[in-house]
N, C-alpha and C positions, 0 to 999 in steps of 0.2 A: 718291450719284450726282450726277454736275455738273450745271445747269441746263441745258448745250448737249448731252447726252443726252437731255434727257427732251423739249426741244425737237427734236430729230431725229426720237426713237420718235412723238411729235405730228403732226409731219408724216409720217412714213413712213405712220402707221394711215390721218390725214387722205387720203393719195393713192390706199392699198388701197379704200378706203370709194369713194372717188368712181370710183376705175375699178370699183368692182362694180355702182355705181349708174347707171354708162354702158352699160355690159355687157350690164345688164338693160334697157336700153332700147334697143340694138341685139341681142338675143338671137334675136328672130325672122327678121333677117335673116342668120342663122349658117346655111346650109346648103350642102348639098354643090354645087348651081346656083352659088349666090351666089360660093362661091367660086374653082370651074372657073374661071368671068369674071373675075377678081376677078387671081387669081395665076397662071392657066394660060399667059396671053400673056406672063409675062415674063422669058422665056429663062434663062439661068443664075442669075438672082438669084432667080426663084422657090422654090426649096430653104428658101435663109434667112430666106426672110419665111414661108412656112409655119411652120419652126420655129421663128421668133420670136412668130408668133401663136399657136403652141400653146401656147407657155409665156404669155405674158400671158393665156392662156385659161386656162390651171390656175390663174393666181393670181389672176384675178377671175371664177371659180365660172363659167364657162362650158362648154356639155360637150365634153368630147373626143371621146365618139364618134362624135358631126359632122363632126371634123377628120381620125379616123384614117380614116371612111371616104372621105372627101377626099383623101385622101394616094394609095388606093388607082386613084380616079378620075384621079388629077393624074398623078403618077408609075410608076405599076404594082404589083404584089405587091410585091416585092423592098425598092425605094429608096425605095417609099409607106410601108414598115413601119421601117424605119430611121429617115427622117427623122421619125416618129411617134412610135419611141421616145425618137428624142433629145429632140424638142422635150416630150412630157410628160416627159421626167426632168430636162429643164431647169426646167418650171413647177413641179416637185414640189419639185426645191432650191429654188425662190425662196422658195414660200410657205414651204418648211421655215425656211427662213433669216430671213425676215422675225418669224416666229412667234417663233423661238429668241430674235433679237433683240430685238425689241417687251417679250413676256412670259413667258419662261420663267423669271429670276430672281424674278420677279412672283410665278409660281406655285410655283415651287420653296420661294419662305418661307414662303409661306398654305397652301400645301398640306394637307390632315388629314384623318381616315376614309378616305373611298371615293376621291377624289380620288389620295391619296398610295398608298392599295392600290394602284389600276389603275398610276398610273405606275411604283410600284417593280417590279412585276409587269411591263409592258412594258420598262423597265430591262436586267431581267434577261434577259430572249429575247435584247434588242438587233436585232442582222440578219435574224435568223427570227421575230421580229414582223414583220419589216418586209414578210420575203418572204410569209406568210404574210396579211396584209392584202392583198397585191398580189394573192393566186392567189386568195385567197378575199377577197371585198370584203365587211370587216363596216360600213366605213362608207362615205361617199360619198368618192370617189377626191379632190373638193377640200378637201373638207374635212378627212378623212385625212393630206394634207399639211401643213395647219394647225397640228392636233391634234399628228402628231409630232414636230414640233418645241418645242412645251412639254416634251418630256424631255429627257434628255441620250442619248439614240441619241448614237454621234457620225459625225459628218456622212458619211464613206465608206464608211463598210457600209449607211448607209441609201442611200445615190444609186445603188451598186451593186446593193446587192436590187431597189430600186425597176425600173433600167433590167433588169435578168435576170428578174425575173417579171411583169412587163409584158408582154413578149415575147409569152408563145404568146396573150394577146387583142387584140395592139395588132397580130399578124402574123395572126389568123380575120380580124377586122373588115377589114383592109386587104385583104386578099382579097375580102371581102364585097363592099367596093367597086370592086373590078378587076370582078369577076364582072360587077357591075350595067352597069358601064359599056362590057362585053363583051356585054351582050346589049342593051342599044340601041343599040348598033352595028352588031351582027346579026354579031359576028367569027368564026372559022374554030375551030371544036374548042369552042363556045358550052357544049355539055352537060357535057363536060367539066371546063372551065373551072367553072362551078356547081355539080359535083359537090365538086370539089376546096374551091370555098369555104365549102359546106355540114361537109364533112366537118372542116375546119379550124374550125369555130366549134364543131361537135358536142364536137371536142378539148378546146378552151376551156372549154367548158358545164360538161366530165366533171372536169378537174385538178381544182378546186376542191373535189369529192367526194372524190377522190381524196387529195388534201394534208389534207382534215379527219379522213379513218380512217387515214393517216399518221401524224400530229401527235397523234391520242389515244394513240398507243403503244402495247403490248401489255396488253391485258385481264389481270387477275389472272384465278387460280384460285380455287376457293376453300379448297383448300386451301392454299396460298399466303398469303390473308387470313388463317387462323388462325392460320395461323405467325408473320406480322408481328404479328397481335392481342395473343397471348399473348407473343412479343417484347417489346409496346410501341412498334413501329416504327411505326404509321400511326394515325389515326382515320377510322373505320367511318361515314360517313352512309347512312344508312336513309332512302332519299327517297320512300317509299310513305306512304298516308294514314295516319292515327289507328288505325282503325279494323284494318287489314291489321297492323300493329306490335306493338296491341294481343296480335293471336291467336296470333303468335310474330314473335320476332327475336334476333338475337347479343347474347350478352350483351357489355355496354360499347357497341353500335351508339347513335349519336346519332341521334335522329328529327328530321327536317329534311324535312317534306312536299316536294312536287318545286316544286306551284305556290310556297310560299315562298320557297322557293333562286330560282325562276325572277324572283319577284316585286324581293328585295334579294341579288343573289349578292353584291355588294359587304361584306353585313353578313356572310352567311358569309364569304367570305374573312377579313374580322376576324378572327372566332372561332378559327377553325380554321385554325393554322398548321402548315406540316409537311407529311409526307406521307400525301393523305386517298385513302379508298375507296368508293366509290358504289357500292349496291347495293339493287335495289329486286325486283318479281317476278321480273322475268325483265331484258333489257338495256338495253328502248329511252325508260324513262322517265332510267334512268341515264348515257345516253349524252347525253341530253336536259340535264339537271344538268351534266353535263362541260364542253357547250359554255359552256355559261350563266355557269359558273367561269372560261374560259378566255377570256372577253370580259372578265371580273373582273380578271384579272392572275395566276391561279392556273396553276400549270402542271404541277404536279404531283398533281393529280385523277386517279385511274385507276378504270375500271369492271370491276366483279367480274361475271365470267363466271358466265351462266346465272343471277346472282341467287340469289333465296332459293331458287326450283325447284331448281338444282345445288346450295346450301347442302344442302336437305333429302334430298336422292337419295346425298348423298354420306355423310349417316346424320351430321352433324355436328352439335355439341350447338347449341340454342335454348331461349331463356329463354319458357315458356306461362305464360298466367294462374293454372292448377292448381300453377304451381310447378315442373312436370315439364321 
């Protein structure tokens, strides 16, 4: 790498650093007041200066939901939630871009363990990582654009996910804000108006549930597990205690307590490559484990149905201490 690269990525980081360290000292003046005043008066250029403050706000950690409710205040439902998405999926390529640039070959060589798990694991999703972070926030939205740009996503399927599931909260909040600004007005169809924004954020609230019992896919059976077992097609983790494993479990199941897996899921992902099966009493410590993997980079984790309760009811063999 030539010197007039590494001087560029110097200064590029040097200018992120210092507008975050401004940011933060203008962050409390970031509110929806501030900026009614601020960009309301100024006729047709107001559009582009919101969007261009949304995006300098994505890429120096300022929040957005400030802005989109701004959007709603400023411009209405409609062109408040457009110009909301454009401008955060413009801040979300910058900082993606800045990131990629800066340090991605950085961390692509040093990469190792848990590091190189999570990214080749996000690798592989690619665009439904992407949409998938959006609908469900496992991290903070700016820093999230940081982050995915240390992998090699490449750049169109992430700016597209980004802007399409964005959407159903960037278009509640925006409402939320039309709402707000409908009822210190005192305007015509007020409860309505507030119904509708209520119910658009309740929407928002729900996808996220929704896309997670999605994204786990279908539950095995259990007989289905023994089939793969005796196959050799998957590995069995048994995320119940010591003690519960002890008094029966499958035989070849791997015991992998749940708090452990919750503790390093990175280290299991290690271990265990391929395709794995979670199975603990009954479903919700196992579902539990699933998510925990799939923050990991594991995507192919599935939860056995009904657990060991459906194991045993279905009269299927288990390994006891008597040997039986």
């Amino acid at each position: 790498m030539g010197n007039g690269r590494i001087w560029m990525r110097i200064v590029l980081v040097a200018l992120v650093v210092a507008g975050i360290l401004v940011a933060i000292g203008f962050r409390d003046r970031l509110t929806v007041e501030g900026l009614e005043v601020w960009i309301g008066g100024l006729g047709a250029s107001a559009p582009w200066l919101f969007m261009g403050v949304y995006a300098l706000a994505a890429v120096f950690f300022l929040p957005g939901s400030v802005l989109t409710l701004a959007g709603g205040v400023l411009f209405g439902p409609v062109w408040g939630s457009l110009y909301s998405l454009v401008g955060a999926t413009a801040g979300a390529t910058l900082a993606f871009l800045v990131s990629r640039y800066v340090a991605s070959d950085w961390v692509s060589r040093r990469a190792g363990g848990k590091v190189a798990t999570l990214i080749r694991g996000v690798e592989q999703e690619g665009w439904r990582f992407v949409a998938f972070t959006r609908l469900v926030p496992l991290f903070p939205y700016n820093l999230l654009n940081y982050a995915l740009g240390l992998t090699r996503i490449p750049l169109v399927p992430y700016v597209l996910a980004t802007f399409v599931c964005m959407a159903p909260g960037a278009i509640a909040y925006t409402y939320l804000g039309f709402a707000g600004r409908e009822a210190v007005a005192g305007g015509e169809n007020l409860i309505r108006t507030i119904l509708i924004a209520l119910a658009l954020l309740a929407v928002a609230l729900f996808i996220p549930r929704l896309v997670t019992r999605l994204r786990r896919g279908r539950d095995l059976t259990v007989r289905e597990v023994q089939s793969a077992l005796d196959e050799g097609r998957l590995t069995l983790l048994d995320v119940r205690g010591p003690d519960e494993f002890a008094k029966a479990h499958v035989a070849g199941a791997v015991p992998i307590p749940v708090d452990d897996l919750l503790a390093a899921p990175q280290r299991v992902a290690e271990a265990h490559s391929g395709p794995l099966a979670l199975i603990c009493r009954t479903d919700r410590r196992s579902a539990k484990a699933q998510r925990a993997l799939a923050r990991a980079g594991v995507t192919d984790a599935r939860v056995v149905q009904g657990g060991m309760e459906a194991w045993e009811r279905a009269d299927l063999p288990v390994v006891r201490p008597d040997g039986s």
